[in-house]
C-alpha positions as CSV (number, residue, x, y, z in Angstrom):
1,X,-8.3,161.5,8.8
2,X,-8.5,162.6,5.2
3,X,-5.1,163.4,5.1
4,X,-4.1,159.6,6.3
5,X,-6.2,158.3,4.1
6,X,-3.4,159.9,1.4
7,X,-0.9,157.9,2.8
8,X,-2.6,154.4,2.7
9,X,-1.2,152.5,0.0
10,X,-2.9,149.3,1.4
11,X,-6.6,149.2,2.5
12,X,-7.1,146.2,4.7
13,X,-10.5,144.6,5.3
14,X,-11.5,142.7,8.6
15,X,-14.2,140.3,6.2
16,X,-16.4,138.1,8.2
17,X,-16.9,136.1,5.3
18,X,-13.4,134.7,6.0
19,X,-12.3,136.1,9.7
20,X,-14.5,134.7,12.5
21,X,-16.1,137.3,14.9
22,X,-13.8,136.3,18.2
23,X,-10.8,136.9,15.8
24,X,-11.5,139.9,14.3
25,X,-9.8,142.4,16.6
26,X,-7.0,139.9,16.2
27,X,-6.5,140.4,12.6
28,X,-7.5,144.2,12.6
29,X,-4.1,144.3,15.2
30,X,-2.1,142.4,12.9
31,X,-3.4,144.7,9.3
32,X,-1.8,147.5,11.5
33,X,1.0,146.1,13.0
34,X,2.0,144.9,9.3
35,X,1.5,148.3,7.9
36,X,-2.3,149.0,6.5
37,X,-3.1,152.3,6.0
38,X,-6.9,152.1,6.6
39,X,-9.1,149.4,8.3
40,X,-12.4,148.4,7.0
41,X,-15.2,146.3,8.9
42,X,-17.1,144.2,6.4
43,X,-19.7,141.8,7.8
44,X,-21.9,141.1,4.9
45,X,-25.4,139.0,6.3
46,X,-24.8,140.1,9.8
47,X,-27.0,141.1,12.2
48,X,-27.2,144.7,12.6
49,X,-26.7,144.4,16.3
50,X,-23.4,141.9,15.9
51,X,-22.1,144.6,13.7
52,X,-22.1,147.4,16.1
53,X,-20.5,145.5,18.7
54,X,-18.0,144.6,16.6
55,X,-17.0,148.2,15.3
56,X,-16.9,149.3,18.5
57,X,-14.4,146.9,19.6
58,X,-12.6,147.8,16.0
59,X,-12.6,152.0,16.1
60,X,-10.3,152.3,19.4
61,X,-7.5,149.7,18.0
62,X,-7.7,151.9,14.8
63,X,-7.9,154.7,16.5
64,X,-5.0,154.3,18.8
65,X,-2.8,153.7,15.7
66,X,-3.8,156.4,14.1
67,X,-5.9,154.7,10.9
68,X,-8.6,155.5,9.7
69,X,-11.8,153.1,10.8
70,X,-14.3,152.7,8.5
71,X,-17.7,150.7,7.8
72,X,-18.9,149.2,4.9
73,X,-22.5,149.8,3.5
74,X,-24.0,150.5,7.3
75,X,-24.0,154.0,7.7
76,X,-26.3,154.1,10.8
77,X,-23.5,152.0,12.3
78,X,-21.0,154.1,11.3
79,X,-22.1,157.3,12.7
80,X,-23.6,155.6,15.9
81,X,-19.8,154.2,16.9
82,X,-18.1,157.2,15.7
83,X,-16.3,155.2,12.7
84,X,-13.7,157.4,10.4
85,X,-15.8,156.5,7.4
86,X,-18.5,154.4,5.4
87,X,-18.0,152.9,2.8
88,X,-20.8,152.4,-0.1
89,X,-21.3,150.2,-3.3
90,X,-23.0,151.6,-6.9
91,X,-26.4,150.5,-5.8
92,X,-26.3,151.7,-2.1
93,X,-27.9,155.4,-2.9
94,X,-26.2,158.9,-3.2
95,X,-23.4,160.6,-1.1
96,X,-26.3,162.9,-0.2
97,X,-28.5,160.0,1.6
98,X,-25.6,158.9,3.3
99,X,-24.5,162.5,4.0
100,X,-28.1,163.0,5.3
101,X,-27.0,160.3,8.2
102,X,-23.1,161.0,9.1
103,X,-23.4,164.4,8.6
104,X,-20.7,166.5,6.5
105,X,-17.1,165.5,8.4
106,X,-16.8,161.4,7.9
107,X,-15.0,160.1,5.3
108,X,-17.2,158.6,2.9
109,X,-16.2,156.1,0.0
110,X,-17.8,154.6,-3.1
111,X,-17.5,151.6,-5.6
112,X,-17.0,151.8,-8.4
113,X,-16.9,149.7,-11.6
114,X,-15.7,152.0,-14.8
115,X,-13.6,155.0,-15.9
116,X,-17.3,156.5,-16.0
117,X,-18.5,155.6,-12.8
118,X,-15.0,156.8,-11.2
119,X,-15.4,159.9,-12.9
120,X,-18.8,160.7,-11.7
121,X,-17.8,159.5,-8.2
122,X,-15.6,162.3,-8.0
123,X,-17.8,164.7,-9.5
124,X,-20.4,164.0,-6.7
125,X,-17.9,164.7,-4.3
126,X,-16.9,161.4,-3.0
127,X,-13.7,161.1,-0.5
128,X,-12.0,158.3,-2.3
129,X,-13.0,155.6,-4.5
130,X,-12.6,151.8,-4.5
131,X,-12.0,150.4,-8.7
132,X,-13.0,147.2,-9.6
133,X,-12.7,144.3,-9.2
134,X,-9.8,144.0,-11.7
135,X,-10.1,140.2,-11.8
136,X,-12.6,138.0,-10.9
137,X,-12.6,137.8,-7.4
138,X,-14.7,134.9,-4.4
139,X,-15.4,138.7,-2.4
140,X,-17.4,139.1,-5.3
141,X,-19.3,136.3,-7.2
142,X,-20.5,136.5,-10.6
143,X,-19.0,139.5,-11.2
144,X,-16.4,139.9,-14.0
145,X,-13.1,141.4,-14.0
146,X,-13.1,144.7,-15.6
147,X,-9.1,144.4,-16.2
148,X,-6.3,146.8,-16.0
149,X,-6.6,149.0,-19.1
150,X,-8.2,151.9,-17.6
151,X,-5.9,151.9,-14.4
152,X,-3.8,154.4,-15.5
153,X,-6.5,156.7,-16.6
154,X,-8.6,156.6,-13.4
155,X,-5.1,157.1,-11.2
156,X,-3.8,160.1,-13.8
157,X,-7.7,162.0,-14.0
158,X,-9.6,160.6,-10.9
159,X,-6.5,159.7,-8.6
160,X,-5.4,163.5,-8.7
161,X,-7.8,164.3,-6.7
162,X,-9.1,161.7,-4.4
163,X,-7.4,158.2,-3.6
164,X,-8.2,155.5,-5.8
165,X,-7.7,151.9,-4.5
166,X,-7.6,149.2,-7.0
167,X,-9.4,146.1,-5.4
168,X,-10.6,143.0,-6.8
169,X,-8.6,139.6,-7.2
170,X,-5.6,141.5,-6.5
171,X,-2.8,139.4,-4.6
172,X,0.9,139.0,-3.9
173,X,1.3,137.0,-7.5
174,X,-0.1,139.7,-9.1
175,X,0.6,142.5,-7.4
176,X,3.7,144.1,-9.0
177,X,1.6,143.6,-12.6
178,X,-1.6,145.8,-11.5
179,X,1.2,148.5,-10.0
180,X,3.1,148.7,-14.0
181,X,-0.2,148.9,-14.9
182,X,-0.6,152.3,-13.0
183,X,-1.9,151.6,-9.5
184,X,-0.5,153.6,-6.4
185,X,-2.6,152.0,-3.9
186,X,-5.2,148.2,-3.2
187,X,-7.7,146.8,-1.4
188,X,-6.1,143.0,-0.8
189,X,-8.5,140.7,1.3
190,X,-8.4,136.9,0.8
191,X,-4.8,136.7,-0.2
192,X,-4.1,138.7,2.9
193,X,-6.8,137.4,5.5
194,X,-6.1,133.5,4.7
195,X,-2.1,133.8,4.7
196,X,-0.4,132.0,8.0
197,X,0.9,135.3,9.0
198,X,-1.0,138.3,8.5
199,X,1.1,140.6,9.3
200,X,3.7,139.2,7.0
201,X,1.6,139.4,3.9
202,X,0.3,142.7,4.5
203,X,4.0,144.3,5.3
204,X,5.3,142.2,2.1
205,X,2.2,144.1,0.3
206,X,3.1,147.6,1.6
207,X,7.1,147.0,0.6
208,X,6.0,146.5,-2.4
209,X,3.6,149.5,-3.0
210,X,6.1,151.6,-2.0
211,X,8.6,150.6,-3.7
C-alpha cells in the first residue's frame, strides 16, 4: 500500500466533525468514486467502541478499491481492524510507541507543523507526512496558518523521499495557489465534505493536481 500511497495526490478524510456516522460509508464511496487516493477515518471525541465499528465498515470499501485505509490518532483501532495505516499528530508519541502496537508493515503517518519538524519526521522514519495547516483552518481551531513559503522546500528535501500532503484551509479557491507554491499532493476536508456533490469536488480537486 506504500506504493499507492505515491500515487495519491488527494488525501480524503471521512470527519465526523462534519459527516454523520450513518453517512460515512456514503461519503467514503463517493471520495473514491471521485478519485481520492487514500481514505482516512477521523472521529475526534468518539467513543472508542463507535470508532471501531465504523472502520470496519470503512477498510473493505477501501479495500475493494484499492486505497489505502487509514486511522487517525487510534492505533489500537487501527491494528485491531486491519487498517492500511495510522495516522498521528506532534504530540501523539514516537513512531516507535506506535510501532510497538501495529508492528513494522502498516503505514504510519505524522503531522507536522515546520520545515524542522518535516525534516525530523523523515529522519525517524515516518511513511509520509501531513504539512500544516497552511491557513487557518475550523479542522483546527486556534491554530495559525504557517503559510506557503516553505512548501517548496519540504516537497524538494522531505518530498523526495516520503509523500508530503499539504493540509490545512486548503480549498478549490485556493488550490491552484498552494500547487505554484510547490505542492504535489492535499489533504482537502471541509471544502470537500460540505460541497452538494462530493464526488464532484473531489474529482475537480484531482484534475487539478494532476494537471
Amino acid at each position: 500500500m506504500n506504493s499507492k500511497l505515491k500515487l495519491a495526490h488527494l488525501y480524503g478524510i471521512v470527519d465526523l466533525g462534519y459527516v454523520a456516522v450513518e453517512s460515512a460509508t456514503t461519503v467514503a464511496k463517493s471520495l473514491l468514486d471521485g478519485g481520492a487516493g487514500v481514505i482516512q477515518l477521523r472521529a475526534k471525541g468518539r467513543e472508542l467502541d463507535e470508532i471501531l465499528e465504523l472502520a470496519k465498515k470503512l477498510k473493505p470499501i477501501c479495500r475493494e478499491a484499492g486505497v489505502p485505509f487509514i486511522v487517525n490518532d487510534f492505533a489500537e483501532v487501527a491494528f485491531e481492524v486491519g487498517a492500511d495505516g495510522v495516522h498521528i499528530g506532534q504530540d501523539d508519541g514516537s513512531l516507535s510507541d506506535v510501532r510497538d502496537v501495529v508492528g513494522e508493515r502498516m503505514i504510519v503517518g505524522r503531522s507536522t507543523h515546520s520545515l524542522e519538524q518535516a525534516k525530523e519526521a523523515l529522519l525517524e522514519g515516518f511513511d509520509y507526512i501531513g504539512f500544516g495547516p497552511l491557513f487557518p483552518t475550523p479542522t483546527k481551531v486556534g491554530r495559525a496558518g504557517i503559510g506557503v513559503e516553505n512548501v517548496e522546500l519540504v516537497q524538494s528535501t522531505v518530498g523526495q523521499e516520503i509523500p508530503v500532503f499539504c493540509i490545512g484551509g486548503i480549498h478549490r479557491g485556493n488550490l491552484a495557489g498552494v500547487q505554484k507554491a510547490g505542492a504535489q499532493r492535499v489533504v482537502i476536508v471541509s471544502d470537500v465534505l460540505k460541497a452538494e456533490n462530493v464526488t464532484e469536488a473531489a474529482r475537480e480537486i484531482v484534475t487539478q493536481l494532476r494537471k
